[in-house]
C-alpha positions as CSV (number, residue, x, y, z in Angstrom):
1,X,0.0,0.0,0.0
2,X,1.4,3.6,-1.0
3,X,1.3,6.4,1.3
4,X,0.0,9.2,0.4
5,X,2.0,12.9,0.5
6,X,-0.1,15.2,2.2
7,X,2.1,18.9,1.8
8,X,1.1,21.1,4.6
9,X,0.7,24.9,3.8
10,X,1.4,27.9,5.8
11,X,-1.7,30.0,4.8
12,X,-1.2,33.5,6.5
13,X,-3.2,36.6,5.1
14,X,-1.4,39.7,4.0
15,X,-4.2,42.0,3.9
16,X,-4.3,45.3,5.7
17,X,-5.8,45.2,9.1
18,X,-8.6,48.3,10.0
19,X,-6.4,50.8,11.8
20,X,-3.6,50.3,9.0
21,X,-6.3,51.2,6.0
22,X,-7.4,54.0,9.0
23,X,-4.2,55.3,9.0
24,X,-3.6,55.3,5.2
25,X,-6.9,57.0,4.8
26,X,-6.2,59.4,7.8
27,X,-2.8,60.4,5.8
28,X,-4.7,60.7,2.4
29,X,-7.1,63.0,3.5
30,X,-3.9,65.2,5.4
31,X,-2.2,65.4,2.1
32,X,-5.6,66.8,0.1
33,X,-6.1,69.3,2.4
34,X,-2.8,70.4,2.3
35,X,-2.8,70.1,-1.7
36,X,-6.1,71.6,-3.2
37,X,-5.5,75.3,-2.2
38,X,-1.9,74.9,-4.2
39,X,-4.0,73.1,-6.5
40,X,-6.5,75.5,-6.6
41,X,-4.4,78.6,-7.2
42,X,-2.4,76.7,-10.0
43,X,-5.9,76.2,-12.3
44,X,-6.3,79.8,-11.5
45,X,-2.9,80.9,-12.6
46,X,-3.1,78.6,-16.0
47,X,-6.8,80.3,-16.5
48,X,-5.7,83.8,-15.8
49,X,-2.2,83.0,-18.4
50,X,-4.8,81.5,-20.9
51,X,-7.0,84.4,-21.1
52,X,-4.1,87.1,-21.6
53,X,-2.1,84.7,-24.0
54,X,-5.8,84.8,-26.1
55,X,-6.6,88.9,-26.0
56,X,-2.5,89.6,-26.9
57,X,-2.9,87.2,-29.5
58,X,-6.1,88.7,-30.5
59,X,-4.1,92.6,-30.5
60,X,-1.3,91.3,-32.3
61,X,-3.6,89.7,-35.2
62,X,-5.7,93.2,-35.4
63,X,-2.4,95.1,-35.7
64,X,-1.1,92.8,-38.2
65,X,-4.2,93.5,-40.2
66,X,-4.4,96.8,-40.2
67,X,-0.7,96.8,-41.5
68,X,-1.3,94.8,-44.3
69,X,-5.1,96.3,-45.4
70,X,-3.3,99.7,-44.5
71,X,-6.6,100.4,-43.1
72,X,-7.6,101.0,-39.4
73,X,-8.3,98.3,-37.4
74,X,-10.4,98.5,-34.5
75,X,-10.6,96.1,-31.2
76,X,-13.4,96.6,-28.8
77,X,-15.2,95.1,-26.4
78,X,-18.8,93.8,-26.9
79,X,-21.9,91.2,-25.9
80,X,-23.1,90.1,-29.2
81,X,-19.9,90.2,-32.0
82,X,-21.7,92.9,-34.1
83,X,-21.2,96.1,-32.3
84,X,-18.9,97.4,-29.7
85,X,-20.2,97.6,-26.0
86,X,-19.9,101.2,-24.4
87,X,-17.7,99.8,-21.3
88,X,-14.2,99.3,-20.4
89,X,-15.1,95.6,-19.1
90,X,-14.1,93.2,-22.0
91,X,-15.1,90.3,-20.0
92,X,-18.0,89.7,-22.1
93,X,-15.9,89.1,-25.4
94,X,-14.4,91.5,-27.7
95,X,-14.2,91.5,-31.5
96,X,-12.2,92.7,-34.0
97,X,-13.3,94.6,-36.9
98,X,-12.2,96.9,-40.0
99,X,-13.1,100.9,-39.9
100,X,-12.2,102.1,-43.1
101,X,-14.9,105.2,-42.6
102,X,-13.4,105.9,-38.9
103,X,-16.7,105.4,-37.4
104,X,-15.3,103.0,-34.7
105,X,-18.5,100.9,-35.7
106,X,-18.4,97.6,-37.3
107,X,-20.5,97.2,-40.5
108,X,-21.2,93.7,-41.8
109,X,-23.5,95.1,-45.3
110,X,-19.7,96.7,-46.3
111,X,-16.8,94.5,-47.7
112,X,-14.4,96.3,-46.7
113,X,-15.3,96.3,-43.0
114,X,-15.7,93.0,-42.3
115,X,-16.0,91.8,-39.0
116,X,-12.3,89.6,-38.4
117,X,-12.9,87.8,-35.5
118,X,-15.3,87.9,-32.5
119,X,-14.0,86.0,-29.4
120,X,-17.0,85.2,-26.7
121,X,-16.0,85.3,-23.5
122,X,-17.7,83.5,-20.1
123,X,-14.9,83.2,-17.9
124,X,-14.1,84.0,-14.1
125,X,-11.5,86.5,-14.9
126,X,-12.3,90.1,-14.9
127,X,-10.8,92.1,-18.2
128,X,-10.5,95.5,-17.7
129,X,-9.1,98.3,-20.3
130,X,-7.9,101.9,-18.8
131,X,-8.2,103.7,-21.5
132,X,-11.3,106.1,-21.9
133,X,-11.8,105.3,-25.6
134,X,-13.2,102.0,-24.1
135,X,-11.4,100.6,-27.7
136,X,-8.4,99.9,-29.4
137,X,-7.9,101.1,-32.9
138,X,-4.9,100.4,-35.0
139,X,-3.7,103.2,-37.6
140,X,-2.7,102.0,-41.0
141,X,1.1,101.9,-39.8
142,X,0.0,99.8,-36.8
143,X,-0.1,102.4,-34.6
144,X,-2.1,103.2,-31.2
145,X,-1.7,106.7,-30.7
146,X,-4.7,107.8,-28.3
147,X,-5.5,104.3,-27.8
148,X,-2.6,103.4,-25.6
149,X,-3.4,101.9,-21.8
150,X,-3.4,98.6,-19.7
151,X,-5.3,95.8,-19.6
152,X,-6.3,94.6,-16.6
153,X,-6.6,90.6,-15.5
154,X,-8.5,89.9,-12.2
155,X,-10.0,86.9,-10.2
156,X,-11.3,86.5,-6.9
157,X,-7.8,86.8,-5.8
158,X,-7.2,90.5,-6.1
159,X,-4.5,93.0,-7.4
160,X,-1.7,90.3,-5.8
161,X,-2.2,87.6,-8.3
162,X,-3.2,90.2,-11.2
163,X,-1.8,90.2,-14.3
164,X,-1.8,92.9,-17.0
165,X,-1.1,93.7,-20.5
166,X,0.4,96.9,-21.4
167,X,-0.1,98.4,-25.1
168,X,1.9,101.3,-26.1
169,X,1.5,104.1,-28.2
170,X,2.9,103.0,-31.1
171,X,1.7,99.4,-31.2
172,X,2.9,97.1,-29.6
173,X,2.3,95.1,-26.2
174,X,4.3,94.1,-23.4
175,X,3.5,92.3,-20.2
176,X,3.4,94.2,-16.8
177,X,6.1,94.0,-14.2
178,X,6.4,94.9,-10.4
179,X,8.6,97.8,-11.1
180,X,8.3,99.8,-7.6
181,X,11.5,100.6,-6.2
182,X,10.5,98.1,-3.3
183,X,8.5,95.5,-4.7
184,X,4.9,94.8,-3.7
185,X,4.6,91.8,-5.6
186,X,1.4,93.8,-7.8
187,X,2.2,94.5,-10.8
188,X,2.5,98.1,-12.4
189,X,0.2,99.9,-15.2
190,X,1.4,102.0,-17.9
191,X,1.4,105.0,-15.8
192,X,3.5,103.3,-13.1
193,X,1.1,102.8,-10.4
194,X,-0.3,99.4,-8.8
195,X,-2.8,97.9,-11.0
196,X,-6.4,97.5,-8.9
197,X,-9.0,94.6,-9.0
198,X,-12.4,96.3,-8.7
């Protein structure tokens, strides 16, 4: 008669036990709370970056234009992409548009001011323009004399985490800078002051 081999097995469970998974889940939820406000402020930083990226693009395209039509090119704020909104807040969209007439209103019945581009806004970020022509208009040469200011960029945040885009006289657009002698970590308008989130 054979014997049979019986093998003996060491069964032991490598699971978690209920105050380990406690403790994991008790150091998960430390780590979120310390994470979402960075979290938080780095959506808002890419949004903010996104939005003046899009309206410097949308100034450089319009003085581009304007260069190469050798016609005046207008940039304004509006609510509906056919006519300009009588307000410095571009938060609602602004559009691009050729004035060959200098009426600083878009005409759609007239080929030769045709509407370029309409860009709709619905975001959180606040878009302010300082100048009281409430508009941008680009000469023939590509210049912005009269038209010159800052653009504002504000969220919940306030004037601390504020950007701002700053077009010149003749054309062209630069980014704002802290440039007070002792830096306040706002960043400055054309005319050297703080910028302000109202």
């Amino acid at each position: 008669m054979q014997k049979s081999k019986t093998q003996d097995y060491d069964v032991t469970a490598n699971g978690f036990t209920l105050i380990e998974m406690l403790v994991a889940v008790l150091i998960l939820g430390v780590l979120l709370l310390v994470a979402a406000p960075g979290f938080s402020d780095l959506i808002s930083n890419n949004r903010m970056v996104s939005e003046v990226y899009v309206l410097r693009a949308t100034l450089n395209h319009a003085r581009s234009e304007a260069l190469a039509r050798r016609a005046p090119v207008v940039v304004c704020p509006t609510t509906d992409g056919l006519a300009c909104a009588d307000s410095n807040d571009w938060s609602t969209g602004y559009m691009t548009f050729v004035d060959t007439d200098n009426n600083n209103v878009a005409n759609s019945t007239d080929v030769d001011e045709e509407i370029i581009q309409w860009q709709a806004k619905q975001s959180p970020v606040a878009i302010r323009f300082d100048n009281a022509s409430k508009r941008v208009r680009f000469g023939g040469q590509g210049i912005a004399l009269g038209f010159e200011g800052t653009f504002t960029f504000c969220d919940s945040r306030g004037a601390g985490d504020a950007r701002a885009l700053i077009l010149n006289p003749v054309g062209s657009l630069r980014g704002a800078l802290d440039t007070d002698a002792t830096p306040d970590d706002i960043v400055n308008a054309l005319d050297d002051a703080n910028v302000v989130c109202s």
